[in-house]
C-alpha distance (Angstrom), angle and dihedral (degrees) to the residues before:
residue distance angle dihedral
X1 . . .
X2 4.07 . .
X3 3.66 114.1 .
X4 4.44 123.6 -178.6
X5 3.72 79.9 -115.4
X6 3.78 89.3 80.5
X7 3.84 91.4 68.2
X8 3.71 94.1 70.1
X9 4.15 92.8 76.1
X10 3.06 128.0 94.0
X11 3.94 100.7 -97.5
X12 3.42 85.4 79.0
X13 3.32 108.4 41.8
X14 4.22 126.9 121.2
X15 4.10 92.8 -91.9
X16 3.85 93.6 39.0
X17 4.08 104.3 50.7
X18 4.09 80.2 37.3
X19 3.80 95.5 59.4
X20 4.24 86.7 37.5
X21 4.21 89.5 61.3
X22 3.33 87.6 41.0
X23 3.63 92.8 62.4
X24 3.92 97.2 45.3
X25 3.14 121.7 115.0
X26 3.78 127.9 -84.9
X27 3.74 112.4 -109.6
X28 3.81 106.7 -134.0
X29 3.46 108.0 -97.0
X30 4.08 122.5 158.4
X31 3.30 105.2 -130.0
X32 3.75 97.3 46.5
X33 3.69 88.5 53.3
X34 3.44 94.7 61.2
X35 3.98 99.8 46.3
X36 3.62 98.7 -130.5
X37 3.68 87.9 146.5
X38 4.09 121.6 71.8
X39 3.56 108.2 -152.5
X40 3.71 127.2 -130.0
X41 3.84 137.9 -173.4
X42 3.81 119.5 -144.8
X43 3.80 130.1 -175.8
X44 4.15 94.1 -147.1
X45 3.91 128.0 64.2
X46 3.76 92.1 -117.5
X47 3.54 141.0 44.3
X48 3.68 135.0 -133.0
X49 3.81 123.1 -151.7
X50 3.88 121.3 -168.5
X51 4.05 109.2 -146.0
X52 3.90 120.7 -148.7
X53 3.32 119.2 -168.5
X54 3.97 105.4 -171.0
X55 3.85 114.9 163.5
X56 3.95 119.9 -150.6
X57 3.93 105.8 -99.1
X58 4.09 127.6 -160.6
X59 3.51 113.6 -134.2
X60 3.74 119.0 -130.0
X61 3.98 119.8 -129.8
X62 4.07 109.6 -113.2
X63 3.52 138.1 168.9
X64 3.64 120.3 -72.4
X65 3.64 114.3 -102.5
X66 3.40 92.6 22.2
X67 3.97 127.3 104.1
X68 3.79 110.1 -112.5
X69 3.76 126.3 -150.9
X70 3.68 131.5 -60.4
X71 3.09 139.1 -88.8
X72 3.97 120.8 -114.7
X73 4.07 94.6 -135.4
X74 3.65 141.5 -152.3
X75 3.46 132.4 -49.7
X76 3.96 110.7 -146.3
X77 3.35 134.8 -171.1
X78 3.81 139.6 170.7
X79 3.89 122.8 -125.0
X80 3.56 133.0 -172.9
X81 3.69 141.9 -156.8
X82 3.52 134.1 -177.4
X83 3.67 128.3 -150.9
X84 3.27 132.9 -118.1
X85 3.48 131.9 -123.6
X86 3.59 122.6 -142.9
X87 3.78 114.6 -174.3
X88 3.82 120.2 -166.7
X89 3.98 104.8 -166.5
X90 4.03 123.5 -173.1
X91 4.03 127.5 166.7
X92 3.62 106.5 -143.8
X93 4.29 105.9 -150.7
X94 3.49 120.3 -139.9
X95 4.13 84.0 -132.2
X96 3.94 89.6 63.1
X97 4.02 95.2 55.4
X98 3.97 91.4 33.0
X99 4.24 114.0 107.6
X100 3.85 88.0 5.5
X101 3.42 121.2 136.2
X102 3.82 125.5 -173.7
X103 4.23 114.7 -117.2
X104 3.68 112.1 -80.9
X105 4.12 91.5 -12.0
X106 4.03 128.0 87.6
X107 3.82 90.6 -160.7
X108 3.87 107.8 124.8
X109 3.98 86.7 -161.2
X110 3.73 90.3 60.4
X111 3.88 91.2 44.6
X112 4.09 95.9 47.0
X113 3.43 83.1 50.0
X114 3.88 109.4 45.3
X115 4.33 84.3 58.4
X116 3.99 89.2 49.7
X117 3.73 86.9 50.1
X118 3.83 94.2 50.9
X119 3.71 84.5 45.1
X120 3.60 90.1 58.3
X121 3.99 91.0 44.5
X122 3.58 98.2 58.8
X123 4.46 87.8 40.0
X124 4.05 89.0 48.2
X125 4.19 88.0 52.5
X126 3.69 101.7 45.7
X127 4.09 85.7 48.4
X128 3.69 94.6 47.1
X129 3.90 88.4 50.1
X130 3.78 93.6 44.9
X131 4.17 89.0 46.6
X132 3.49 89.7 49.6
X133 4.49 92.5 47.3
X134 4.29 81.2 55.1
X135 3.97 84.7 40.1
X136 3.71 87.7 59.2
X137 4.05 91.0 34.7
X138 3.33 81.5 63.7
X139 3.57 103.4 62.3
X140 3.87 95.0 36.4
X141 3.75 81.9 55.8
X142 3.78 98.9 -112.8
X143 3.67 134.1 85.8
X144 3.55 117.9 -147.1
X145 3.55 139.9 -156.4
X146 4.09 116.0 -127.2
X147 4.25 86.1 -96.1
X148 4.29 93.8 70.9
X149 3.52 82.0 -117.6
X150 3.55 131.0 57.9
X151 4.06 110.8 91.6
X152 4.10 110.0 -128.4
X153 3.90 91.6 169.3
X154 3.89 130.8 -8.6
X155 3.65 102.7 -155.4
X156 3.93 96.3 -170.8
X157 3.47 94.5 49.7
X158 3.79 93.1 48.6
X159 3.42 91.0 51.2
X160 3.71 93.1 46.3
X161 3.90 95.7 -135.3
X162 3.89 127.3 119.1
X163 4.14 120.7 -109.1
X164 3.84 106.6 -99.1
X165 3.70 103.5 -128.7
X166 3.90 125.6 177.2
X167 3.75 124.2 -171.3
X168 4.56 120.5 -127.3
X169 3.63 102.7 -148.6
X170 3.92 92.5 -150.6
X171 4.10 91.7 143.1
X172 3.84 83.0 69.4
X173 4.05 117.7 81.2
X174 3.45 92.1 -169.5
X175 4.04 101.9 61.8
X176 3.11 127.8 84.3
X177 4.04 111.5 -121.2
X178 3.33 96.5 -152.7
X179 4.01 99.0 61.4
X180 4.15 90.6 58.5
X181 3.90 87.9 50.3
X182 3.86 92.4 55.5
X183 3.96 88.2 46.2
X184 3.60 85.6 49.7
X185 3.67 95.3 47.9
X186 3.82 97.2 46.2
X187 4.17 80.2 59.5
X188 3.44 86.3 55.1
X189 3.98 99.3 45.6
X190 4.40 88.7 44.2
X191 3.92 90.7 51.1
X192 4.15 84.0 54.8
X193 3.52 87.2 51.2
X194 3.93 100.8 -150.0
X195 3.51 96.5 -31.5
X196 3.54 117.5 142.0
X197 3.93 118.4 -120.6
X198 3.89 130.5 179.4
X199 3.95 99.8 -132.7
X200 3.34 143.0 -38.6
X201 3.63 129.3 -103.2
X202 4.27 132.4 -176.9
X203 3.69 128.5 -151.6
X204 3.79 108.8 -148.6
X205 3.75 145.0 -164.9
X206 3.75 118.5 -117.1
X207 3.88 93.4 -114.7
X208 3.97 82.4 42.6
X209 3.55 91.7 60.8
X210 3.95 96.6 37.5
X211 3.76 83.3 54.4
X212 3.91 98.2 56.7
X213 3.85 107.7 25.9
X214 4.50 82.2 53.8
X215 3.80 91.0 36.0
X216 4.51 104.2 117.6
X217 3.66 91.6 -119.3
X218 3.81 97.0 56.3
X219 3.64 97.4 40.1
X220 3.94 90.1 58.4
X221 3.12 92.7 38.7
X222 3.56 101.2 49.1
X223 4.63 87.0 42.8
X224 3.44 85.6 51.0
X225 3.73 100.4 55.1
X226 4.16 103.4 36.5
X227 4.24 97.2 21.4
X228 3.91 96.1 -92.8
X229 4.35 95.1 -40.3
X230 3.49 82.7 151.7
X231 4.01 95.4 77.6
X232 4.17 87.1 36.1
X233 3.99 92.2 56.3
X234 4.08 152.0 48.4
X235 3.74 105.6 -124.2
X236 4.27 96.0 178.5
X237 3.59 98.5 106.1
X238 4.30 97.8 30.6
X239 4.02 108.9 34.3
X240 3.58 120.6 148.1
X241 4.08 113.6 -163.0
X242 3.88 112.8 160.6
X243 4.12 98.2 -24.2
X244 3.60 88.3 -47.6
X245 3.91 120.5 116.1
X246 3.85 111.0 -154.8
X247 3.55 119.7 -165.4
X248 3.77 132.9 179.5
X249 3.44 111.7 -102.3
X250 4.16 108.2 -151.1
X251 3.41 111.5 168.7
X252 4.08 119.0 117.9
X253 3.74 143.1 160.4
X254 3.65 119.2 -125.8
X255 3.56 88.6 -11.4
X256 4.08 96.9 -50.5
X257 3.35 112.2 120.0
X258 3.97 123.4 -117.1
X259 4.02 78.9 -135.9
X260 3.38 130.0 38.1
X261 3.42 118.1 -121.1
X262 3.70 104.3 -122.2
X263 3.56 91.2 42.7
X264 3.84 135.6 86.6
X265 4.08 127.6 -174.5
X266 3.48 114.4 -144.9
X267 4.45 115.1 -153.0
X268 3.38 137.0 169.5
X269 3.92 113.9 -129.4
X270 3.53 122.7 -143.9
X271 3.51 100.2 29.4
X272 3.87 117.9 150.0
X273 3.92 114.7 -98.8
X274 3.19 97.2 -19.2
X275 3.84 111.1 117.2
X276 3.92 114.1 41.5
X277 3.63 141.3 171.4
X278 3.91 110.6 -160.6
X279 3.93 108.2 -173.5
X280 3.97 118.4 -157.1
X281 3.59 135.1 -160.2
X282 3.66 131.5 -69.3
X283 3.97 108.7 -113.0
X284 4.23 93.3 -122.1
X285 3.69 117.4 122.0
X286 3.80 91.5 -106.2
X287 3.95 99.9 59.3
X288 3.58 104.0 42.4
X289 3.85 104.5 130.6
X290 3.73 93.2 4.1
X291 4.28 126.4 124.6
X292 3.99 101.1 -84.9
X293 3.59 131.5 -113.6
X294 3.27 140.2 -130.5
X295 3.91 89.3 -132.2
X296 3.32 138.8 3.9
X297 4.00 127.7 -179.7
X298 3.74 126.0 -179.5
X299 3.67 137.3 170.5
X300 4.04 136.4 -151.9
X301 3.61 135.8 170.6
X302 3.48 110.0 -75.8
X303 4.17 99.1 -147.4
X304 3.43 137.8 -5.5
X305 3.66 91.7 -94.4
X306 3.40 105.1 74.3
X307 3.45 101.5 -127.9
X308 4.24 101.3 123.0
X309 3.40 143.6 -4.6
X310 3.86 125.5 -129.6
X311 4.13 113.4 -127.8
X312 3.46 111.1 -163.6
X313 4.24 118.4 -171.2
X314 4.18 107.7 -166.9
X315 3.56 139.5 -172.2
X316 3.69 129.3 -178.6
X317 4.20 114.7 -168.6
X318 3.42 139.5 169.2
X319 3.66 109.5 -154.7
X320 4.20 120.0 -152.9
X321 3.71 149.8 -150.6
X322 3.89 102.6 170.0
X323 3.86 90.2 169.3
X324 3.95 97.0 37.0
X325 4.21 86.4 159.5
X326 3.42 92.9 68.5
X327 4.12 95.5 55.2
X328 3.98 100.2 82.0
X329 4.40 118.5 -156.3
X330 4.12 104.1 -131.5
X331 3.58 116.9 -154.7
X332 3.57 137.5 -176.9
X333 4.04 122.1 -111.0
């Protein structure tokens, strides 16, 4: 029969139940799915970003041999970011592991360990949902705490630049749609400044998306081209409007969504360094100083009397725009 005592191997030690979250499986979660963020381990709880601001120059004819004019230079400055630490904390009772016996097995280890691994499950989910909230933070240019409203890093701010915002006129009949997303996405392309990018892709609001895929210009456009497929098929997650894929974006907390839903965020994808993930250390005795995770978990007695054990599942990331002028707001007129 399962005793506490069990917990004292080393199944379920730090570097064993680490490895074991590490292995779960990913919840689905957009933004994850499409790897816009590189990820990065650090050894140090924040992370410091050096910003160069070097504007294109022309270079004036001169004689030969002769020196030629200066040029203007670099402005630098040094950024930093902390992480945030994101704690998932669980007391497992000795009552919910006692007279359990795994499916088909008597093996107590099996059946101690099949509850901490649907401990971990249900830890591993809420993290990946909460990394992907800062994920999207992140883009909109803040990073949120799990309450909507507590600021863990204000990217814009830190940068000291203004959010580029562009307006979709999809209340008017008469415009054309597809002339505000090119304005839009020229915005985009001059806050990358020259860097190259592989496409670009828009995560929308659902009265964004009803606005644009039922906007005049797009319907005829769209029954032109495919012989009306745009009254056969749902375009929110796949539509294609001047290079730029727009897709629905429907994830929320507590019923508020991640996106508004007269709002849109315009990004380029494949642009270098400029999405990133770094992940810090877990704050236990043995990782201090060490390359961070993406999870940890960890459990301990709770008390002296031998009753539970605490299992704690961790992560500690620093979510990043390093190019926030090329992600452009879209709202509805």
């Amino acid at each position: 029969m399962p005793d506490m005592s069990i917990f004292d191997g080393d199944n379920f030690s730090l570097q064993t139940l680490t490895a074991a979250i590490n292995e779960q499986d990913v919840t689905p979660t957009r933004i994850a799915e499409l790897g816009l963020f590189a990820e990065e381990s650090i050894t140090t709880t924040s992370v410091t970003v050096e910003r160069r601001e070097q504007a294109a120059e022309l270079v004036m004819s001169a004689a030969r041999g002769s020196t030629g004019g200066a040029s203007a230079g670099a402005t630098r400055s040094i950024l930093t970011f902390n992480a945030a630490h994101l704690p998932v904390t669980e007391t497992v009772l000795a009552d919910s592991i006692q007279n359990v016996r795994a499916f088909g097995s008597t093996d107590e280890l099996e059946t101690v360990q099949g509850v901490i691994n649907r401990r971990l499950a249900v830890a591993r989910a809420r993290l990946d949902a909460t990394i992907e909230y800062h994920r999207l933070g992140a883009i909109k240019g803040q990073v949120l705490d799990a309450d909507g409203a507590t600021v863990l890093n204000d990217i814009y701010t830190a940068f000291g630049i203004t959010r580029p915002t562009e307006v979709i006129q999809a209340g008017n009949a008469n415009v054309n749609l597809r002339q505000d997303v090119v304005k839009a996405k020229r915005t985009m392309e001059d806050g990358l400044k020259g860097q190259n990018y592989e496409k670009t892709i828009a995560f929308a609001g659902e009265a964004f998306m009803n606005a644009i895929t039922d906007h005049k210009s797009t319907k005829e456009a769209y029954n032109r081209w495919q012989d009306g497929a745009m009254l056969r098929n749902d375009y929110r997650n796949n539509f294609g409007l001047a290079g730029v894929v727009f897709e629905e974006y429907r994830m929320n907390v507590g019923g508020t969504p991640f996106v508004a839903a007269d709002e849109a965020y315009m990004l380029p994808v494949g642009a270098f360094e400029m999405f990133k993930t770094c992940f810090a250390p877990a704050d236990f005795e043995d990782t201090v100083n060490t390359p961070g995770l993406p999870y940890y978990a960890k459990q301990w007695q709770t008390d002296n009397s031998g009753k539970s054990r605490t299992l704690q599942a961790q992560s500690n990331p620093i979510c990043l725009n390093l190019r926030p002028a090329a992600v452009v707001k879209l709202t509805l007129a």
